[in-house]
C-alpha positions in Angstrom: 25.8 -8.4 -35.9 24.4 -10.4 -33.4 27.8 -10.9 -30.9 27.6 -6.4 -31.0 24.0 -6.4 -30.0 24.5 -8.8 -27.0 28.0 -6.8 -26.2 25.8 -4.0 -26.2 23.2 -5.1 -23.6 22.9 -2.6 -20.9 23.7 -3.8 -17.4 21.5 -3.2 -14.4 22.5 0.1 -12.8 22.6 1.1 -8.7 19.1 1.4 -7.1 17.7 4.9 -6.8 17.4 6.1 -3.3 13.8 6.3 -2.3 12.5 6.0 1.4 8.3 4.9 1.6 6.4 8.1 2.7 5.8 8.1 6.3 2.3 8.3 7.6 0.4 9.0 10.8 -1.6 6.9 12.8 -5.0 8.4 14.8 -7.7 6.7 16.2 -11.3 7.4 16.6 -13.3 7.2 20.6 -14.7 4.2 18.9 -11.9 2.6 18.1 -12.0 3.3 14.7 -8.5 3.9 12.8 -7.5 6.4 10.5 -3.9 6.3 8.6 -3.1 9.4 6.9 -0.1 9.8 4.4 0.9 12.9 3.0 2.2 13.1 -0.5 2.5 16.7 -2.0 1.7 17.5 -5.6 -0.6 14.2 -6.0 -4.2 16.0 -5.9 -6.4 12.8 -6.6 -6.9 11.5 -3.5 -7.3 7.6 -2.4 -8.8 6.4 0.7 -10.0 3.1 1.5 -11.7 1.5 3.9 -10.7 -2.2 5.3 -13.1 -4.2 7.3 -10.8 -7.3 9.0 -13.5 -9.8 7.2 -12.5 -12.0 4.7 -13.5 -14.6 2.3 -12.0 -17.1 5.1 -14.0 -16.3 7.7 -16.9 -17.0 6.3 -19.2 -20.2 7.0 -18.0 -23.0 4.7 -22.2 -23.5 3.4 -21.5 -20.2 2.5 -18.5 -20.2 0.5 -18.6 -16.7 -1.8 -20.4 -15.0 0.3 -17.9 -12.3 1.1 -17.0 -11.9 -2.6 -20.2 -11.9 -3.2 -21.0 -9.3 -0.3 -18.1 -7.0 -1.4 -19.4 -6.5 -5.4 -23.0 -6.1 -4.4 -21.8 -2.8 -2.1 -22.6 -0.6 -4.6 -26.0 -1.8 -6.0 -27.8 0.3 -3.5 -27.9 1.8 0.0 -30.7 3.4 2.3 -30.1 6.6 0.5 -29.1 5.6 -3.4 -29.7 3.2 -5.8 -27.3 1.7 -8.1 -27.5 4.6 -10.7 -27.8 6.9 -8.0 -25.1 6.4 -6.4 -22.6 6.6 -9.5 -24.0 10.0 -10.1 -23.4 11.0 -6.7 -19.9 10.0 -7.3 -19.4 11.2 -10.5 -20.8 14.6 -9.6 -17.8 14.9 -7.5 -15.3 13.4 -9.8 -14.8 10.5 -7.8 -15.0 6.8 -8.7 -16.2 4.2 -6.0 -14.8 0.7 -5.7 -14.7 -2.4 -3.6 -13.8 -5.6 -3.6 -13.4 -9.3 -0.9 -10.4 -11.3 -0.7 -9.1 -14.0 1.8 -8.2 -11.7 4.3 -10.0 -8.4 4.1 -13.0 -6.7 2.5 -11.9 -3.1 0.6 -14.1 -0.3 -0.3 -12.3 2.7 -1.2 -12.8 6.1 -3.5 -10.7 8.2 -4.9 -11.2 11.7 -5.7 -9.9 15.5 -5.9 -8.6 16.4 -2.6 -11.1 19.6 -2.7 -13.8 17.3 -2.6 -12.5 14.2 -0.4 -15.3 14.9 2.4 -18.8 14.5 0.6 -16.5 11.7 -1.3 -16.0 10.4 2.1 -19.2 10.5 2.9 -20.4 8.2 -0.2 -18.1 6.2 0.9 -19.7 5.6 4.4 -23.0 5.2 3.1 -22.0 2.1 0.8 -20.1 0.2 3.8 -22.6 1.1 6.4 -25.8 1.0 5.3 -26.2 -1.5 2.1 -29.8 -2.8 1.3 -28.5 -5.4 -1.2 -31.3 -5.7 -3.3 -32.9 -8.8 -4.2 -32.6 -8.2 -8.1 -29.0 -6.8 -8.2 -27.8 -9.9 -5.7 -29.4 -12.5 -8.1 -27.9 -10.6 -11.6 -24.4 -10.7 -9.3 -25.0 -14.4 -8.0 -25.2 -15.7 -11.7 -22.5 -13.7 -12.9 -20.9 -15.7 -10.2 -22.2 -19.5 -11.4 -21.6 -18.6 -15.1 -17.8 -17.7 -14.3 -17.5 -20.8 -12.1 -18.7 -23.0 -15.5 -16.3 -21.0 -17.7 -13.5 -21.7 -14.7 -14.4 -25.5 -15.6 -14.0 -25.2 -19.1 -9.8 -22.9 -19.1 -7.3 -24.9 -18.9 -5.3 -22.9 -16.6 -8.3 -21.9 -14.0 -9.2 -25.6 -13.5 -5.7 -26.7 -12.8 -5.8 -23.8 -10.4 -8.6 -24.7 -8.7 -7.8 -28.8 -8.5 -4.7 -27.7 -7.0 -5.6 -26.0 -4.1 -8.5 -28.6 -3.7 -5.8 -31.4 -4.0 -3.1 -29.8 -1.2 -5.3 -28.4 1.7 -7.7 -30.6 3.9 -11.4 -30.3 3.4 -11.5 -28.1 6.6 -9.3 -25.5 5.2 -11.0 -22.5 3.2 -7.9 -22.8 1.0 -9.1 -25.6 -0.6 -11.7 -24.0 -2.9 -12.1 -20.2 -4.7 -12.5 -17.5 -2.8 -15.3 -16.4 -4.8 -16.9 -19.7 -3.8 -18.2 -23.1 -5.8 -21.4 -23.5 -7.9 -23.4 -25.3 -4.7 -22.9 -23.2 -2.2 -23.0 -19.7 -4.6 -26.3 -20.9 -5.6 -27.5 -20.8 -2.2 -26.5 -17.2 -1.6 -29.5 -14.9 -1.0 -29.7 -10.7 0.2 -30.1 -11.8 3.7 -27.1 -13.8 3.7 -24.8 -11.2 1.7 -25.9 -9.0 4.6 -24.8 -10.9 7.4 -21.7 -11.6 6.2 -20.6 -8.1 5.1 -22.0 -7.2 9.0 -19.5 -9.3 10.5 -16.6 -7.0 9.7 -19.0 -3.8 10.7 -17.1 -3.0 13.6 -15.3 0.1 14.4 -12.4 -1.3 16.4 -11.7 -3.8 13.2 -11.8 -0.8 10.7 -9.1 1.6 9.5 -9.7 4.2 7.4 -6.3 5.1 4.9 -6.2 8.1 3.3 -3.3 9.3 0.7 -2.7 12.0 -1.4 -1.8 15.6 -1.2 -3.5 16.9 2.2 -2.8 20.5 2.7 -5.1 22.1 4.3 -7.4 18.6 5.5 -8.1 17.8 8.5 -8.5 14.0 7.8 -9.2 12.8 11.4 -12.1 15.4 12.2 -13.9 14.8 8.4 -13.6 10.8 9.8 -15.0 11.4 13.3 -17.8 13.2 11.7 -18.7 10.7 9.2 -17.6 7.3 10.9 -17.5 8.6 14.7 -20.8 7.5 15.4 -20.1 3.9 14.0 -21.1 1.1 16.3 -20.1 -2.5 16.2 -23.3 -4.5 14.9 -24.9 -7.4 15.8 -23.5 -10.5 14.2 -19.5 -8.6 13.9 -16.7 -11.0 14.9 -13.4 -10.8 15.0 -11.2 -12.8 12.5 -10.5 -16.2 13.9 -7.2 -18.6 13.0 -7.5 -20.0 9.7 -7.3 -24.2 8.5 -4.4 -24.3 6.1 -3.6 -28.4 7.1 -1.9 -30.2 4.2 -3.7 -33.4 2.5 -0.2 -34.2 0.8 1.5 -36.6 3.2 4.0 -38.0 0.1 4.2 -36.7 -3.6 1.5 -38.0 -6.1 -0.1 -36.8 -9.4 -3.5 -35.8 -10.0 -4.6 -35.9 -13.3 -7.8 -34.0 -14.7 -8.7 -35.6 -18.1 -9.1 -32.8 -21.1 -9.2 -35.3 -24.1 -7.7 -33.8 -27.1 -5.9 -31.1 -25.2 -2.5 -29.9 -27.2 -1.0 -28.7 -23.8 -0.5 -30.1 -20.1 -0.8 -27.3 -17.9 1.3 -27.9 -14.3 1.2 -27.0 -11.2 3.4 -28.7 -8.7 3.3 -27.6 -5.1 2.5 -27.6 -1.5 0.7 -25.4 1.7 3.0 -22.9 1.5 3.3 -19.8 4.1 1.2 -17.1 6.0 2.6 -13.3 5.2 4.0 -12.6 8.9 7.1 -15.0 8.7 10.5 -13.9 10.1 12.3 -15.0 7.1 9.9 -13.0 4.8 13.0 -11.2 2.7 15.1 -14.2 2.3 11.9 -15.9 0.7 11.2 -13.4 -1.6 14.2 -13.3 -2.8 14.7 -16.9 -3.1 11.4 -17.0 -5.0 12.3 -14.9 -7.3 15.8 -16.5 -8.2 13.2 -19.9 -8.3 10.5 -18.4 -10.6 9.9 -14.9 -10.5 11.7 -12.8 -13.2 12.4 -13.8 -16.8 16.3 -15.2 -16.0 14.8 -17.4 -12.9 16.1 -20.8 -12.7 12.8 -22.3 -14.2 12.4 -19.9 -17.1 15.8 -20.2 -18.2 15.3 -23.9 -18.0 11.8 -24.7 -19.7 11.7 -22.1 -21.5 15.1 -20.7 -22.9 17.4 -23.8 -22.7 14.4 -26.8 -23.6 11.9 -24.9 -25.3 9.3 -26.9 -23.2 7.0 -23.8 -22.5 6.1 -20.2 -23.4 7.4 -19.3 -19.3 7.2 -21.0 -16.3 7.3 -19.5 -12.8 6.9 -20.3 -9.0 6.1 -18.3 -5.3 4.4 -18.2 -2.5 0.8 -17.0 -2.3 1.3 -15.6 1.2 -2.0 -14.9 3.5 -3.2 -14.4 6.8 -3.1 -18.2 6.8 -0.7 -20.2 4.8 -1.5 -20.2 1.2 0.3 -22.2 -1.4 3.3 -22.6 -3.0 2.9 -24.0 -6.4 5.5 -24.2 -9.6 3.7 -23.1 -12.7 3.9 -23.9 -16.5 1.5 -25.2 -19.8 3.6 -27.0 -21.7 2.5 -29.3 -25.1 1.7 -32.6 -24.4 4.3 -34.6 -25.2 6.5 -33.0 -23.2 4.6 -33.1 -20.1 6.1 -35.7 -18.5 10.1 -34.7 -19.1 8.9 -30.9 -18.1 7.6 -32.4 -14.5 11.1 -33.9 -14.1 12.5 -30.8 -14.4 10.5 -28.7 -12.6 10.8 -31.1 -9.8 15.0 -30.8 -10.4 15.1 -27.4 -9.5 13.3 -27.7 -6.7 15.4 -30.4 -5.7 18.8 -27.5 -6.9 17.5 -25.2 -5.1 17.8 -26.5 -1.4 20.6 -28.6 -2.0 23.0 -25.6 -4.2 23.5 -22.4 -3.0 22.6 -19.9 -5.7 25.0 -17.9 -7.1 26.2 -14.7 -6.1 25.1 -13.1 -9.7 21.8 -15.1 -9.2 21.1 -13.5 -5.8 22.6 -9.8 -7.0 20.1 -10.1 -9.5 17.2 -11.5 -7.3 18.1 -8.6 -4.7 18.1 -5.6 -7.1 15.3 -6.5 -9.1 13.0 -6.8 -5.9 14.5 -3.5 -4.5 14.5 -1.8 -7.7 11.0 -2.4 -8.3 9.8 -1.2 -5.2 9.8 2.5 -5.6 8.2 2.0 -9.1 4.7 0.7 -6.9 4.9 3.8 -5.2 4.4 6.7 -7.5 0.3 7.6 -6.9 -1.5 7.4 -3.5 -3.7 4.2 -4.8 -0.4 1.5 -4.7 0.4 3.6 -1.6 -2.8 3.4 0.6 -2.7 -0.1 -0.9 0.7 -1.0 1.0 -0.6 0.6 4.0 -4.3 -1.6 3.7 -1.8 -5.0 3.9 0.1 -3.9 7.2 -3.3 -3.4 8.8 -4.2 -6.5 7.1 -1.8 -9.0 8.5 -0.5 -6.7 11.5 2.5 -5.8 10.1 4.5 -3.7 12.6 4.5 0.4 11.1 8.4 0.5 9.9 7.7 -2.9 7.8 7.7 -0.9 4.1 10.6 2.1 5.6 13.1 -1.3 6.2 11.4 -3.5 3.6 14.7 -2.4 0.9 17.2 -2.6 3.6 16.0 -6.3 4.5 16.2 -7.5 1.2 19.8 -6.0 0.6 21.0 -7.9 3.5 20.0 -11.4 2.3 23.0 -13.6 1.5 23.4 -16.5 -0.2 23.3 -19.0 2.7 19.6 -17.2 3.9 18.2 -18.1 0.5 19.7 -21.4 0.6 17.9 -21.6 4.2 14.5 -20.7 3.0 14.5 -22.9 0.4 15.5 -25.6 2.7 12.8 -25.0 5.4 9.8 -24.2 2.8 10.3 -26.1 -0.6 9.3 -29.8 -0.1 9.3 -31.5 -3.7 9.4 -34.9 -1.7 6.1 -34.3 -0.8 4.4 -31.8 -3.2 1.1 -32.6 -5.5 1.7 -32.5 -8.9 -1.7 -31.4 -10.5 -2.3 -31.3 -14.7 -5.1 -31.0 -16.6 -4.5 -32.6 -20.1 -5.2 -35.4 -22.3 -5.2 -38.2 -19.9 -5.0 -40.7 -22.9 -1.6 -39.7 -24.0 0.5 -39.1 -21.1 -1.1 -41.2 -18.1 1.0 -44.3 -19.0 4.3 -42.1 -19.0 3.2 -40.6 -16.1 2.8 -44.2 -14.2 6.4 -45.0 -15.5 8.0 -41.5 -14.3 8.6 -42.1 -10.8 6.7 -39.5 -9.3 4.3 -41.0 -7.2 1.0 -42.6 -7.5 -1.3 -41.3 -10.3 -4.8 -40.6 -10.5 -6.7 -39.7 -12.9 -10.1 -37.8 -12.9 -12.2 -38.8 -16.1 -13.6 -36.2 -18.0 -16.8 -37.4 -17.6 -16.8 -37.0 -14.0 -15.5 -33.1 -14.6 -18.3 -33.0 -16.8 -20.7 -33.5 -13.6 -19.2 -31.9 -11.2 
């Protein structure tokens, strides 16, 4: 019975055609930019608003901030308070959002398309003129320090966070959360919130996106009425390089003690890659023949052929700056050590073996099939567009983003994994029970180990 079932496994078919809706590009006398992208038959409108100022801009003694900035948007403005403001909103149907990452703040609405102007107009009123009052910031700011405590107490959150604190230099914003660490998120006050969300408060480092069915809007007038008259303020900046320096000269363990823990979780790694590479296709295809679908080489290894872990995976986390590469499983304890080993193998495989041609076929397709699937509702549309104003992506990069990725051959893949995979001088970085595998791990040949006692994660 089971030989018929597996005969009768359905194959992977030919990709749909689909081409990424094209959009126009206006801008504002003050510099302002508005992207517009018609898409007929969609009637809830998305627009967002992206200020160029991100968590890695800001000062290091005030780490969160931006984050911290971004969620506090909606607690109140000159005109609304928090409950005010939602039923502004909802009065139109609408929904109001915003959030901070590395590279961008995001505020953004979305809304019937009869209504997208007084919509639009909420939305200016939240990113231009928050008070950030003082009892909304400190319910927000402890939010903030009890999710950094439970970070300290999941497994898979500390490894996260001891790995990037393990692989970039002390310089580098990469080294620590973007949403910032308890010492300097306790210091964070309205005043400060404010003059960090003001750095990105200026019209020639805003774009405006809009998506959705249009008919009948004129999107650039309703913006030059409501954003026209947007001035840079005092204290906005442009975003400036970013740190990413490794603090991995040669391959080592770090070892965060979590006595009585039934599973290692791993994370094995290295400063990885900014977003604008030239070799961006052949890398994401060769990341996902590494670690990104269930068949990848380290699934099918840990999981399906040693039974080491639940899944394992691996890619790039690609920024403005260049953000890590990391392998990725939990695996129980006592096979922590021959699970590194492996995971460090196919690393090693994968620069030194070309893949194969069913491995890249499948790698290929799945990445190209998937892509039209993102694309159904302006949200994931207007989100596409947000990235190439992000990380100055040239306007054709989504129309030839299939076509790239169907012209990646087996010797490209093999390329990229040769330039950006390093296991030789990666960090391995668990978090488990230090007392039953740090002796193995001494004897496994992967570099000096050191262990962080529990006591000392305790009081940090």
């Amino acid at each position: 019975m089971s030989v018929e079932l597996v005969a009768q496994r359905p194959t992977s078919g030919t990709p749909r055609r689909y081409e990424f809706p094209p959009f126009e590009r206006h801008r504002l006398p003050n510099g302002l930019t508005v992207l517009t992208v018609e898409m007929p038959g969609r009637p809830l409108v998305s627009a967002s608003l992206i200020l160029r100022n991100g968590a890695s801009d800001e000062k290091p003694a005030e780490a969160g901030a931006t984050v911290l900035a971004a969620r506090a948007l909606s607690e109140g403005t000159e005109r609304y308070d928090a409950i005010a403001l939602v039923e502004a909103a909802e009065r139109l149907g609408a929904s109001l959002h915003a959030e901070a990452g590395w590279d961008a703040t995001t505020a953004g609405v979305d809304v019937p398309a009869e209504r997208l102007e007084p919509a639009l107009d909420l939305l200016a009123e939240m990113v231009g003129r928050p008070t950030f009052p003082t009892a909304e910031v400190d319910r927000l700011r402890e939010e903030r320090l009890n999710d950094i405590l439970q970070a300290r107490a999941d497994p898979r959150r500390r490894v996260e966070e001891g790995f990037v604190d393990t692989i970039y230099t002390p310089d580098s914003p990469y080294h620590r959360p973007s949403g910032g660490l308890r010492e300097t998120v306790e210091t964070l006050r309205p005043e400060i919130l404010g003059g960090t969300h003001r750095r990105g408060l200026d019209p020639e480092q805003i774009t405006l996106v809009v998506g959705g069915d249009l008919e009948g809007l004129d999107v650039p007038d309703i913006a030059e009425r409501l954003f026209g008259g947007w001035v840079a303020r005092p204290g906005s900046a442009r975003p400036g390089p970013v740190v990413g320096r490794s603090a991995v000269p040669r391959r080592f363990v770090r070892l965060f003690d979590r006595p009585g823990s039934v599973q290692t979780e791993i994370r094995i790694g290295h400063v990885g890659l900014p977003r604008r590479i030239p070799d961006f296709h052949a890398v994401s295809v060769m990341s996902t023949i590494l670690g990104g679908l269930f068949n990848s080489r380290l699934n099918m290894n840990l999981r399906e052929d040693k039974g080491y872990t639940y899944g394992a995976n691996a890619g790039f986390d690609m920024r403005r700056g260049a953000g890590p590469f990391s392998a990725r499983a939990a695996v129980n304890t006592e096979v922590t050590v021959p699970s590194i080993r492996e995971m460090l193998a196919e690393l090693g495989r994968l620069r030194q073996e070309p893949v194969t041609a069913a491995e890249l076929s499948a790698g290929r397709d799945f990445l190209v099939g998937v892509f039209p699937l993102r694309f159904e509702t302006p949200g994931p549309v207007v989100g596409a567009l947000a990235g190439l104003v992000v990380h100055d992506l040239p306007d054709d990069e989504l129309s030839r983003y299939r076509p790239a990725l169907e012209a990646v051959m087996i010797d490209d893949v093999q390329a990229a994994a040769t330039a950006h995979i390093d296991p030789d001088r990666a960090a391995i970085v668990l978090v488990g029970d230090a007392e039953r595998i740090a002796s193995e791990l001494e004897t496994g040949d992967f570099g000096p180990v050191e262990v962080v006692p529990a006591e000392e994660e305790a009081g940090t």
